[in-house]
VMD Tcl script that draws the C-alpha trace (Angstrom):
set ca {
  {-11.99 3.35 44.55}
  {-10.79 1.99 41.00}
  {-13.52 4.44 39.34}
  {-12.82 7.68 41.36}
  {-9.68 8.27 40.57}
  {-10.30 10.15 36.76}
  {-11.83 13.53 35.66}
  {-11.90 16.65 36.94}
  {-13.06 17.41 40.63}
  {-16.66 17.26 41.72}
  {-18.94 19.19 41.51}
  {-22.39 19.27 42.79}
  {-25.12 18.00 39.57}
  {-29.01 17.31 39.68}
  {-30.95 17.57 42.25}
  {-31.85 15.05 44.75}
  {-35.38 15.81 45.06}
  {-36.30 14.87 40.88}
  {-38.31 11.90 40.13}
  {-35.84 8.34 40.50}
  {-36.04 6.23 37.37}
  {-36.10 2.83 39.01}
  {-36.48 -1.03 37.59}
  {-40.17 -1.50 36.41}
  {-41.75 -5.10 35.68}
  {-40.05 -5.37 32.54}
  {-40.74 -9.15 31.98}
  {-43.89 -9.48 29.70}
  {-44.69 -12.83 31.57}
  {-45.94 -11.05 34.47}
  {-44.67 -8.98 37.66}
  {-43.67 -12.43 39.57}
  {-40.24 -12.71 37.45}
  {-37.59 -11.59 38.90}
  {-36.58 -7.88 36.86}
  {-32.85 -9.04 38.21}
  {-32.77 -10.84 34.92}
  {-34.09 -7.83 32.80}
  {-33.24 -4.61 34.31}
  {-30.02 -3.42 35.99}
  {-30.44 -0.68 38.37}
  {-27.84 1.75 37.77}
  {-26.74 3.91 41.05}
  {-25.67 7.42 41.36}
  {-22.42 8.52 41.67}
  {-21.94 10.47 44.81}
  {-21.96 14.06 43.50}
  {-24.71 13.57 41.02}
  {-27.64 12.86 43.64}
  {-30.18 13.97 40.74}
  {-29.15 11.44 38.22}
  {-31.50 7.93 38.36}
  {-31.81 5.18 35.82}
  {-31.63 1.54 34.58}
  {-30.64 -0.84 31.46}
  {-33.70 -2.95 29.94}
  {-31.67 -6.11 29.09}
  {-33.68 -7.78 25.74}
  {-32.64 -11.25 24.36}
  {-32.44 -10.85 20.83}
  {-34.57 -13.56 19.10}
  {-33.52 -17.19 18.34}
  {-34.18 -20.42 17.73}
  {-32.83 -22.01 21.03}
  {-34.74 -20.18 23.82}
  {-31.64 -17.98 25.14}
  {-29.29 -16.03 22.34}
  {-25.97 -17.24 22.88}
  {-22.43 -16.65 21.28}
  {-20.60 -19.22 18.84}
  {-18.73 -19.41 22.08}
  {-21.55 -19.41 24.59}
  {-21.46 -16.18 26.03}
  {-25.16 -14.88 26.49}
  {-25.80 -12.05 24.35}
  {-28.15 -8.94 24.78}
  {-29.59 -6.12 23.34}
  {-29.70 -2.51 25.64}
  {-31.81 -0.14 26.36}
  {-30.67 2.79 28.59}
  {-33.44 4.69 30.40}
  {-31.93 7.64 32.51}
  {-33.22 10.85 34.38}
  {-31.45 13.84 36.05}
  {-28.28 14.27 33.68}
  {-27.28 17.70 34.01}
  {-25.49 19.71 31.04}
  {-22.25 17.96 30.61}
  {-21.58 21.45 29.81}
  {-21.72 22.72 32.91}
  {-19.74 19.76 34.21}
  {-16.38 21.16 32.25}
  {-15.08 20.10 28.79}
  {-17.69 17.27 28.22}
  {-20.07 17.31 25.28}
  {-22.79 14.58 26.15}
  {-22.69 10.89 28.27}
  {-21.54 7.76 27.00}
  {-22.74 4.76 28.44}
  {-19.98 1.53 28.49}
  {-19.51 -2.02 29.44}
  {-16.99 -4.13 30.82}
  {-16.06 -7.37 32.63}
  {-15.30 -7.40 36.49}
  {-11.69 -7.24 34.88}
  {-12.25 -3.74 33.87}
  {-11.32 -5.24 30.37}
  {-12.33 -5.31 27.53}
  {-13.98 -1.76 27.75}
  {-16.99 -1.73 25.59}
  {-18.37 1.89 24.07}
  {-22.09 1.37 23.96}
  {-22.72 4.38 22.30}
  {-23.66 8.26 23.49}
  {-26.85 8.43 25.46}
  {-28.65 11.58 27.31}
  {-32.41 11.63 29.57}
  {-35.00 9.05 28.19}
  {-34.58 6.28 26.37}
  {-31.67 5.09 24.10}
  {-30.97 1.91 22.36}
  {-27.56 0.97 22.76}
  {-25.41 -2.39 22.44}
  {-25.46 -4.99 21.86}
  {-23.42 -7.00 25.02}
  {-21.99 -10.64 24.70}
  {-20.32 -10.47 28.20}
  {-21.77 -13.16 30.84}
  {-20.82 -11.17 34.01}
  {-20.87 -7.22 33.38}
  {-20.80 -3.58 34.88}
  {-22.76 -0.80 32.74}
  {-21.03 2.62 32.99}
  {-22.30 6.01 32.34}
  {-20.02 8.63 32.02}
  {-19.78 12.51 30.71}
  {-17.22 12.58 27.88}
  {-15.83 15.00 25.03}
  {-15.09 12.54 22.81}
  {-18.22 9.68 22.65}
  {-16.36 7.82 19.99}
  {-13.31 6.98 22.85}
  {-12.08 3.60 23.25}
  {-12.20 4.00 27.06}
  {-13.53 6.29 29.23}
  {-11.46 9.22 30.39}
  {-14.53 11.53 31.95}
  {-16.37 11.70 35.11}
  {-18.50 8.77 35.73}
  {-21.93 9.75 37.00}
  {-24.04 6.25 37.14}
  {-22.91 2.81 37.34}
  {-24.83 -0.82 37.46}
  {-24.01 -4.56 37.79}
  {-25.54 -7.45 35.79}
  {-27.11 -10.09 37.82}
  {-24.51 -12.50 36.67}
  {-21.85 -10.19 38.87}
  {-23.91 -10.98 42.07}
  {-21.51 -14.22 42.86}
  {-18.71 -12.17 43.46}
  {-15.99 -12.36 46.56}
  {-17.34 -10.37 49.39}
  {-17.65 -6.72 49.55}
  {-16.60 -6.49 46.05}
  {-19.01 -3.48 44.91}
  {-17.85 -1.65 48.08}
  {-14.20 -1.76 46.33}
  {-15.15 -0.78 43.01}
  {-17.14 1.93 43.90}
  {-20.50 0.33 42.56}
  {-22.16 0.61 45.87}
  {-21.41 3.78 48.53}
  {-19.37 3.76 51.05}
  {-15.80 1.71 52.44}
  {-15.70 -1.50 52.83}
  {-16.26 -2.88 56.50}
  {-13.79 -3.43 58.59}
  {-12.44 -7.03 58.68}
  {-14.54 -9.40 60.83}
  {-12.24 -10.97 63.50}
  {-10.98 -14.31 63.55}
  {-10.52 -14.11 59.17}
  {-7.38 -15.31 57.70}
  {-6.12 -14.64 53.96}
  {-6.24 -17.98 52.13}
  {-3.68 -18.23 49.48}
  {-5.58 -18.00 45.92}
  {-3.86 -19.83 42.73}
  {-1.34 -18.27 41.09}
  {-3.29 -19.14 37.62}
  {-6.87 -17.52 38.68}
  {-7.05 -13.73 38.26}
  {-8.30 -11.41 40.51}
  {-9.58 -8.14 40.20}
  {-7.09 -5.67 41.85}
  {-7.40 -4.81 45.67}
  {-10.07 -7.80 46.34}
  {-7.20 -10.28 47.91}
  {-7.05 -7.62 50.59}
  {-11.13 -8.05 51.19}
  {-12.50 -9.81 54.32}
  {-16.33 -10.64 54.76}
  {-18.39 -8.71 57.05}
  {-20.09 -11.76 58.77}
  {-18.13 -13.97 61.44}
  {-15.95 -16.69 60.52}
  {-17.20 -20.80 61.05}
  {-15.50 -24.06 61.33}
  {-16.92 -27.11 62.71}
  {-15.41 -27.88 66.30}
  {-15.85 -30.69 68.38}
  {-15.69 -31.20 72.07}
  {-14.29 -34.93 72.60}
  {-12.00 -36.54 69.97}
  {-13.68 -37.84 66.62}
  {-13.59 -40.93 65.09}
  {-11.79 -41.20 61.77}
  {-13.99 -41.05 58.95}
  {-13.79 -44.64 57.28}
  {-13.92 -44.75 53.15}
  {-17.40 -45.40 51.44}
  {-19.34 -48.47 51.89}
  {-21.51 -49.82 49.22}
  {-25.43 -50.19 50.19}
  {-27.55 -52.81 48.26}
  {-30.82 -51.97 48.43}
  {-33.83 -53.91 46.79}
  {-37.60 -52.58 45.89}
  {-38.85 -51.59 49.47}
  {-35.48 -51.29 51.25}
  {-34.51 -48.86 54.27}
  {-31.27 -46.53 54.59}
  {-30.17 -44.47 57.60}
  {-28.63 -42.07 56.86}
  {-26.85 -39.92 59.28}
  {-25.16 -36.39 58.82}
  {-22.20 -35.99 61.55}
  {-18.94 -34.93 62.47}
  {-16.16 -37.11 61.61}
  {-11.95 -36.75 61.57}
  {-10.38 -36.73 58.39}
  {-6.69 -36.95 57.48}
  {-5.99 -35.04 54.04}
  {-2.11 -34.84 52.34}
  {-0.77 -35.87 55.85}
  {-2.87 -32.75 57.83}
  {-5.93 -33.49 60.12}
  {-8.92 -31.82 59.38}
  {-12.91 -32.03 61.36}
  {-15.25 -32.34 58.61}
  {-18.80 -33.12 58.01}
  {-19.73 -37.43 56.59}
  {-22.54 -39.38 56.30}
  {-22.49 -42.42 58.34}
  {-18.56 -41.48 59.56}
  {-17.92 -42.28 55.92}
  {-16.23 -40.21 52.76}
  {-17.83 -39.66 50.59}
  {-21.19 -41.08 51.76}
  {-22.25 -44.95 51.15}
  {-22.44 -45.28 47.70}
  {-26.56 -46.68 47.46}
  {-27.02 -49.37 44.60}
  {-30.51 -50.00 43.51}
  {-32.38 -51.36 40.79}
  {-34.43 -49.56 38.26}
  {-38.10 -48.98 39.00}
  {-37.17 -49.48 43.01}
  {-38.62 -47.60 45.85}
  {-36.45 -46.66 49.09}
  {-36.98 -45.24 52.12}
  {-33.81 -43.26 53.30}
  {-34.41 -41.84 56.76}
  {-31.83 -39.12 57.09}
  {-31.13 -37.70 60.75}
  {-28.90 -34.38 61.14}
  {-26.18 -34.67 63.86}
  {-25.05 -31.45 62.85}
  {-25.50 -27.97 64.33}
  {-26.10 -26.75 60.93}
  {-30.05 -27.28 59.48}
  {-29.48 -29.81 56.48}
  {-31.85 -31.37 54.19}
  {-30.79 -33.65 51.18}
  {-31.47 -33.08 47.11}
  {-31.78 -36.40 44.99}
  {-29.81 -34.58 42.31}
  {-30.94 -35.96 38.64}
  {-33.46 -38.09 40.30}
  {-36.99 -37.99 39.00}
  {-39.28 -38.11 42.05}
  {-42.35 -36.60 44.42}
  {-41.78 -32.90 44.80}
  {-41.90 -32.92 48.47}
  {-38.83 -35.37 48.54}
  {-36.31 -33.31 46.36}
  {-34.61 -31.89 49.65}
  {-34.30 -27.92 48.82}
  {-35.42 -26.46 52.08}
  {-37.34 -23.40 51.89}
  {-39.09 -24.56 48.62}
  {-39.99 -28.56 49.15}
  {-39.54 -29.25 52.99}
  {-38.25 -27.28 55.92}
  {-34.79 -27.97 56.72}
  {-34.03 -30.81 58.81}
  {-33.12 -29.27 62.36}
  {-30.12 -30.24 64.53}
  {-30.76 -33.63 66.12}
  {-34.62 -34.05 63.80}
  {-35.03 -36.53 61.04}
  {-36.63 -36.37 57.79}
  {-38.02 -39.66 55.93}
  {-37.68 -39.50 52.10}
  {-39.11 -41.95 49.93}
  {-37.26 -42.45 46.38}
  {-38.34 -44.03 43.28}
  {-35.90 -44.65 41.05}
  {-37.07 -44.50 37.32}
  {-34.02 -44.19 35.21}
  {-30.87 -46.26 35.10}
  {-27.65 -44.27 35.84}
  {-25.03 -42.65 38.06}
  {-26.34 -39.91 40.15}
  {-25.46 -38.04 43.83}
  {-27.07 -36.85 46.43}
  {-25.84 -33.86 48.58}
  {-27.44 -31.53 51.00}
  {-28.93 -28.11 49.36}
  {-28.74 -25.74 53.10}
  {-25.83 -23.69 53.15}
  {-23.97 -25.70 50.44}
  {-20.72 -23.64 51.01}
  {-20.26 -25.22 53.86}
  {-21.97 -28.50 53.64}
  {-21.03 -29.91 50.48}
  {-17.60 -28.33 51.10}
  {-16.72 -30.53 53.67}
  {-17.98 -33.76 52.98}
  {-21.71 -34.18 53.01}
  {-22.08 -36.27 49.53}
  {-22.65 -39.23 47.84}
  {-23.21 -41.41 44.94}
  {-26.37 -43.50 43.76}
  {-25.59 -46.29 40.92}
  {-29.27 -46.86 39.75}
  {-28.92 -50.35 37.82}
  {-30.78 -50.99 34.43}
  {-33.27 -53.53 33.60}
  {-31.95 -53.99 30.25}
  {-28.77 -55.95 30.64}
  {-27.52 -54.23 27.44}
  {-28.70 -50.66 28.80}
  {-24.57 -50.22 29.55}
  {-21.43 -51.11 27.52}
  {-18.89 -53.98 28.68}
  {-16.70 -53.65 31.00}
  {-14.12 -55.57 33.04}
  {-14.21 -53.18 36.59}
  {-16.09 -50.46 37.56}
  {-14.68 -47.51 40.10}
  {-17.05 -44.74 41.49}
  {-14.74 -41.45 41.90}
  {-15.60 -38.21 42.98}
  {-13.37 -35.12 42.79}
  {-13.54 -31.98 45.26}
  {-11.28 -28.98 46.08}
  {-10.27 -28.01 49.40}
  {-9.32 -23.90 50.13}
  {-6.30 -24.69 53.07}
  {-3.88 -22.57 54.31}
  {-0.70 -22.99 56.55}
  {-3.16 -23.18 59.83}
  {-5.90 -25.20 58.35}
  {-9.04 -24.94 56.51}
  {-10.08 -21.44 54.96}
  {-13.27 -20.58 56.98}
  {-16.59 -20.30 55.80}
  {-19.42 -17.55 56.95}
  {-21.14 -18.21 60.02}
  {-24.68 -16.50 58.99}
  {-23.95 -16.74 55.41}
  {-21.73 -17.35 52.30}
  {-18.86 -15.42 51.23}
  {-16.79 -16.58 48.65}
  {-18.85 -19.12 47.03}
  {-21.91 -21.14 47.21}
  {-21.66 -24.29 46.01}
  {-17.62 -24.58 44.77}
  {-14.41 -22.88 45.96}
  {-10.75 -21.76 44.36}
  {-9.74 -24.74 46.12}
  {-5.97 -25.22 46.18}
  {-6.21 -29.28 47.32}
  {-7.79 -31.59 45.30}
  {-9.33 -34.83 46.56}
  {-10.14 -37.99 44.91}
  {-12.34 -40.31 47.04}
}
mol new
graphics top color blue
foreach p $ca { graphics top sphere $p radius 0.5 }
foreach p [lrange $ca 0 end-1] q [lrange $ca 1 end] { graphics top cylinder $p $q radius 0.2 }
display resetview
């Protein structure tokens, strides 16, 4: 609704039947990349059913691989192909389109530069999470737009976004659905900005929370595991009863334990970890930083099928570099990760110098909680909402 409510009133433009200008295989690697990191389909307004296009996102050239910022941001050039723009004319006191960029923020508003049917070089854009905007305007040189926008696109970046979020903004047709039942509205932190009207959003899928049917034990604080060159861990994924800041909470451990046992092993060793899901979630667990077999990394869908409620996977680790690493399920990380399902692996060196002096050693690891007055903030029963792998938590935990 934010980008409906300037210019004049509709009026009916193109015509629905022309030729659509859609994304083509812009990547010159080959048609199997993904053209959601080159092209951004740009979507009609409602009253301009004739008017098709999309932006042809270049990296400029450099050195490192990606064209970045002093500051980091990723940088651009743009290429606007569109179709179907009717006389701005005819629209009212408009003399051609302008096509502009801005953050999720709707600031700062960047004028791209005028544009009209074909293709126009505009840019460039140093903005990591974007909306592309093309409007019909009298003045092209404005520092905002003030006319009637007729199409409108979303960088890919934008795609991790709180649910429904397009619906709001008017980037995709349509209301947004009505809230799901059972959703609550989790406090957000004072300090982390939010985009106006998206606190009052609720997903479209069916809230989840781990239950149980008898009483849990208490999950018990991580054990250290010593393993040598051929050693076995068992590793199991369950329900366990933690108490958080006073408040009670069922969350997900491995072994009852939080985080998970931290595994010590030396360099150049070779595990077996047989890991068996008590959970009614599918889980699967990633070696993260690990160097190992491919069909042992853990990402379901890619390296293994997921690990089924009450199955167990065997995974067989070598460890060839000294370090600090974790492991941590990648299924439905929002949920997984979120509540408990992680832990460390201290990979000792063969070099006795390989790390500095030191009088104590003390594994930590830091999470964020999202918990209101009744309890935890829910997750998405069929899929993620509000984040994958992180949350605005407003609880931190050090374990």
């Amino acid at each position: 609704m934010l980008f409906w409510l300037r210019g004049t009133p509709p009026a009916a433009a193109g015509q629905p039947g022309d030729a659509a200008l859609g994304c083509p295989a812009l990547d010159p690697r080959g048609p199997a990349a993904d053209p959601d990191l080159y092209c951004i389909e740009l979507i009609h307004a409602p009253d301009f059913p004739g008017a098709s296009g999309y932006v042809e996102l270049t990296p400029p050239p450099s050195p490192f691989g990606a064209a970045v910022t002093a500051d980091g941001h990723h940088r651009f050039d743009l290429s606007v192909h569109l179709a179907g723009l009717p006389d701005p004319v005819a629209l009212g006191d408009y003399s051609g389109y302008v096509a502009w960029a801005t953050t999720p923020r709707l600031r700062p508003i960047v004028n791209l530069g005028p544009v009209a049917n074909g293709r126009t070089r505009v840019g460039p854009v140093d903005l990591d999470k974007f909306l592309v905007i093309v409007t019909a305007e009298s003045d092209p040189n404005a520092a905002a737009w003030e006319g009637r926008i007729v199409l409108r696109g979303t960088s890919a970046g934008m795609r991790m976004e709180p649910e429904d979020l397009l619906a709001l903004t008017g980037m995709v047709g349509g209301a947004a659905p009505p809230p799901a039942r059972g959703w609550r509205r989790p406090p957000m932190h004072p300090s982390v900005a939010m985009m106006p009207g998206v606190g009052r959003l609720t997903p479209a899928v069916d809230p989840f929370l781990p239950s149980a049917a008898a009483p849990l034990p208490a999950a018990r604080p991580r054990e250290i595991v010593r393993l040598g060159d051929g050693g076995t861990l068992d590793l199991e994924a369950g329900l366990v009863r933690r108490t958080i800041d006073g408040r009670t909470f069922t969350m997900y451990g491995f072994n009852g334990q939080y985080p998970g046992p931290l595994i010590q092993v030396p360099q150049d060793a070779t595990i077996t970890v047989n890991v068996t899901n008590r959970l009614s979630l599918p889980t699967a667990v990633h070696w993260h930083g690990i160097r190992l077999e491919n069909r042992f990394d853990g990402v379901p869908g890619l390296t293994q099928d997921p690990i089924g409620p009450g199955e167990t996977f065997q995974y067989r680790i070598h460890f060839p570099d000294a370090g600090l690493y974790w492991y941590h399920p990648h299924h439905r990380e929002d949920v997984q990760q979120d509540l408990g399902l992680y832990g460390n692996l201290q990979v000792e060196a063969a070099d006795p110098e390989y790390f500095g002096p030191a009088n104590r050693e003390q594994v930590l690891m830091l999470d964020d909680l999202l918990v209101d007055a009744t309890g935890l903030a829910p997750f998405g029963r069929d899929r993620a909402t509000h984040a994958m792998m992180g949350r605005f938590g407003n609880l931190l935990t050090t374990a």
